[in-house]
N, C-alpha and C positions, 0 to 999 in steps of 0.2 A: 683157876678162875678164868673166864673166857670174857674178850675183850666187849664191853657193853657200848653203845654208842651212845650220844645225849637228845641225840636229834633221832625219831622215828618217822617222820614222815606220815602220823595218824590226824594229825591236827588237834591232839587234846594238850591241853598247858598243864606242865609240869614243874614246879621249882626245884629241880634235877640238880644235884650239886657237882660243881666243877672242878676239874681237877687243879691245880697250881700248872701254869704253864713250863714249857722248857727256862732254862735259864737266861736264852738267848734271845729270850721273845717274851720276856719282862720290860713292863713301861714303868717309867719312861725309863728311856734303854740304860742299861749296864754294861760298862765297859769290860771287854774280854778279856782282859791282859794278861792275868792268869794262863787263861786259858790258849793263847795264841801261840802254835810252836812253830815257828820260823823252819823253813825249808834249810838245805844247807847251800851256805853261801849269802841267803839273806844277813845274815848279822855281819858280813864284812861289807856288805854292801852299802849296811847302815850306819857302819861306825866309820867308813871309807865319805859318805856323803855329809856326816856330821862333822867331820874333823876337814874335812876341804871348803865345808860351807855350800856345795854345790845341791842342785834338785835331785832327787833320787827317782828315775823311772823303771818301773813294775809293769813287766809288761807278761801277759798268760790268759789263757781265759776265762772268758766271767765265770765267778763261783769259785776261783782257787786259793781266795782267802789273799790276794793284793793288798785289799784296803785295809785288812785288821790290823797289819802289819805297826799304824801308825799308833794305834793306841795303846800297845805296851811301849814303843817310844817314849810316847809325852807323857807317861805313868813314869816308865824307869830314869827317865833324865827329868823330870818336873818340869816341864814345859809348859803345863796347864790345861787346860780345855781345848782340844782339837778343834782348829776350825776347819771347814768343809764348803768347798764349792765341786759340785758334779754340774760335769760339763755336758750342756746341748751342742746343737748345730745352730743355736740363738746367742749361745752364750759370747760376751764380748769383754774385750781387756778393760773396758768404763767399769763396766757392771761390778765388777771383780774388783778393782779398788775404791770405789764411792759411790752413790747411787743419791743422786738429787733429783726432789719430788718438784720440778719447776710449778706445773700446774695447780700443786697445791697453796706456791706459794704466791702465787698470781691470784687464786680463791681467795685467798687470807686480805692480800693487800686490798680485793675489791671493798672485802666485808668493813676492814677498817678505812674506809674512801665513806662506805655511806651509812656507818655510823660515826660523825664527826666528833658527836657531844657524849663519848662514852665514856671510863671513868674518871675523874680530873686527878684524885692522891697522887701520891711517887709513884705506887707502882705502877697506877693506869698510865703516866706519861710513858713511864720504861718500855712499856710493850706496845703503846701506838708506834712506835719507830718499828720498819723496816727490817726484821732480825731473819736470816738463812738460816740460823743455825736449826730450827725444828726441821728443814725441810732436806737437809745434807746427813747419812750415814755411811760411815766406812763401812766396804767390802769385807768380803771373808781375806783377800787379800791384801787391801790396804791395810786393813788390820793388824796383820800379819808382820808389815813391815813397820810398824809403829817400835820407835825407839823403845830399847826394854833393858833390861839388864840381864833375861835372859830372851834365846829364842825363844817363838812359838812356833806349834805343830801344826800346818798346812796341808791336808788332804786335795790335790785338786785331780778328781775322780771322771776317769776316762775321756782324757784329753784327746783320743781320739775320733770321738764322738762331734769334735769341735766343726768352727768354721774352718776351712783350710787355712783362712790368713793369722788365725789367733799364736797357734804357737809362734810364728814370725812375732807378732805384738807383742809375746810375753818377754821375747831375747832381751830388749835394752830394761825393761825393769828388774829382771832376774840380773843380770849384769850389773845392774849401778845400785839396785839396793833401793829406789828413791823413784818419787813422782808426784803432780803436781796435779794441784786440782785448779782449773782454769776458774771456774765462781769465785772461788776466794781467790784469787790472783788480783782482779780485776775490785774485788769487794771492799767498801769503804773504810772495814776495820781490819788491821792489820794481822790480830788475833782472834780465831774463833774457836770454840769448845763444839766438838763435833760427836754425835756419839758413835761408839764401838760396833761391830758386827755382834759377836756373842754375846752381847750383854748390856744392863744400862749407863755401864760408866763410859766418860767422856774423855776427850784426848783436846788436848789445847795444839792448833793448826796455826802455823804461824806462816804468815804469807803465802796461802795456800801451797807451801810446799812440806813433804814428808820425807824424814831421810832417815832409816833403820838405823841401828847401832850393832843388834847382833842379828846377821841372817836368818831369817827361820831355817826349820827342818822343813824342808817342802817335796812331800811324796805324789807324785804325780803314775798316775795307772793306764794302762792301755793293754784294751782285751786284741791287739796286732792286727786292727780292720785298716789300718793305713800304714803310709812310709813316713816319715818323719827328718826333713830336712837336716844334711851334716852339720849347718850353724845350730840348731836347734840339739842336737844330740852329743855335740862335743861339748855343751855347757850342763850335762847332765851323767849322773851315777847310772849305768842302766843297769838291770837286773833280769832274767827270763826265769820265772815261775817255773820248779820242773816238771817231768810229770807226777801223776798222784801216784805213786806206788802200796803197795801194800803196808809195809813197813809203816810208810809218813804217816797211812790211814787212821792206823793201830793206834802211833799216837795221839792224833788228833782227836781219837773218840776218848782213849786213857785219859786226856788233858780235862777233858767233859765229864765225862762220869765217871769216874775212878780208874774202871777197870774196864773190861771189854764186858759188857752185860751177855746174861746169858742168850744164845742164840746169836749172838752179833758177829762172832768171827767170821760163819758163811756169810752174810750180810756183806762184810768186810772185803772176803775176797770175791765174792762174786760182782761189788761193782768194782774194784780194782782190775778183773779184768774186764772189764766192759770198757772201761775207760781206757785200758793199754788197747784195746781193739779200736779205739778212732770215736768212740761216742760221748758226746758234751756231756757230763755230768758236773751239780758241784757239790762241792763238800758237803755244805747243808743240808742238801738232799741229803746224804747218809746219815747225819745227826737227826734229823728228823724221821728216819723210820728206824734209828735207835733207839729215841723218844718211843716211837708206837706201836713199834713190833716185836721187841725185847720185853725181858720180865715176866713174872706173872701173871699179867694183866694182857699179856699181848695175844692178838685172836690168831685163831688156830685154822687149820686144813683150806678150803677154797677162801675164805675171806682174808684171810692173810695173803695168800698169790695176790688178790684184788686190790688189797690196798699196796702193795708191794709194789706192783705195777704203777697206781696212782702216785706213789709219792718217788718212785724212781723214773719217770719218763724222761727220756734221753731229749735235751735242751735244745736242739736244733728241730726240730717238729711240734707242729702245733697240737 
């Protein structure tokens, strides 16, 4: 059977049935954990940064499968829900522990100024008062450091993407574990129920100050577009991604679809040496014209070279 497309390009409407996507591109997402095989030397790296409490940096280039790394982590040690911050050249150390909506709560306070006579009961007095707390949430990283019984699992995704001064900002709270939020420092009630990054549940903030109990796992990625300061690199696990080899390939697709589908081994070596030759490929690329040009289904003689091409374009070119 030769591979059919959905899309024709005739402009007649068709209710053309679809196929079930790859596994990897399933919403809302599913975690790979399963399927994640750790290069070698990654699992000393992770059991070296779990048991010293230190960040763990991944540094290789984009597409080598870095960032997956954290969610069989927080799977195999129950860590719980990964949180995630990917870093800009915006991104800043506030942002990342608490994010206060000022202007919204200046709105707020206009609307109850010139409604004076709104509701009189208990609870309409409760809420004429001045309350922050709708307008304050924790960071993916304040989060993170909130006292727990266990850690939580911290993605913070290509830190070198950042401002040059951030990682410097990050040293003294990776260091002490703790920080403080100036609003409620200054704020008339001494405890406030703040809510969480991941989710709706709420943390009671006592004196605007936050102090961890267990450090998180905190994996931090870098595809090596910058240098990264010795104060900054001696508080952390580093790690360097190897290269893709044939072998790791093999697995990587095994881990996916069982076995190596038919037609996949050429596939296999042919971008392994593409990639030992110096050309940006990532993994997925390979997963994805595993998906579509393996099996029965997969199209045959010039259309195949075509889409072969399409979905392997080497990642430094537009």
């Amino acid at each position: 059977m030769t591979w059919k497309p959905y899309y024709r390009g005739d402009g007649e409407r068709r209710a053309t049935p679809l196929a079930d996507p790859p596994p990897w591109r399933t919403f809302p997402r599913t975690p790979q954990h399963r399927q994640y095989q750790p290069p070698p030397g990654l699992v000393d790296a992770v059991n070296t940064a779990v048991h010293l409490r230190r960040p763990l940096l991944v540094s290789g280039p984009a597409g080598s499968g870095k960032s997956t790394v954290i969610e069989q982590v927080a799977h195999e040690l129950d860590l719980g829900p990964v949180l995630r911050w990917h870093i800009t050249s915006r991104s800043s150390l506030t942002e990342a522990l608490y994010r206060y909506d000022a202007l919204g709560r200046i709105h707020a306070q206009s609307l109850r100024a010139a409604t004076p006579h709104g509701p009189t009961g208990r609870a309409g007095r409760g809420r004429s008062r001045d309350d922050i707390a709708p307008f304050l949430q924790l960071g993916p990283l304040g989060t993170a450091l909130l006292p727990a019984g266990r850690p939580r699992a911290l993605l913070i995704d290509e830190i070198d993407k950042s401002d040059l001064d951030l990682p410097s900002d990050l040293l003294e709270v990776l260091e002490r574990g703790e920080y403080e939020i100036p609003e409620l420092v200054r704020y008339r009630r001494p405890r406030v129920k703040i809510r969480q990054w991941d989710s709706d549940e709420e943390h009671l903030v006592e004196r605007g100050r936050v102090q961890c109990t267990q450090f998180p796992f905190i994996l931090l990625t870098s595809n090596g577009e910058r240098d990264f300061s010795p104060a900054f690199l001696r508080r952390c696990i580093r790690y360097k991604m190897p290269p893709l080899s044939d072998d790791l390939l093999r697995g990587i697709v095994k881990a996916h679809f069982g076995e190596i589908p038919d037609g996949g081994g050429e596939l296999v070596g042919q971008f392994a040496e593409r990639v030992t030759a110096g050309e940006h490929l990532a993994i997925d690329q390979l997963l994805n014209a595993m998906a579509l040009l393996t099996g029965d289904q997969a199209p045959r003689d010039g259309q195949y070279e075509e889409l072969r091409a399409l979905i392997l374009r080497e990642l430094s070119r537009v």
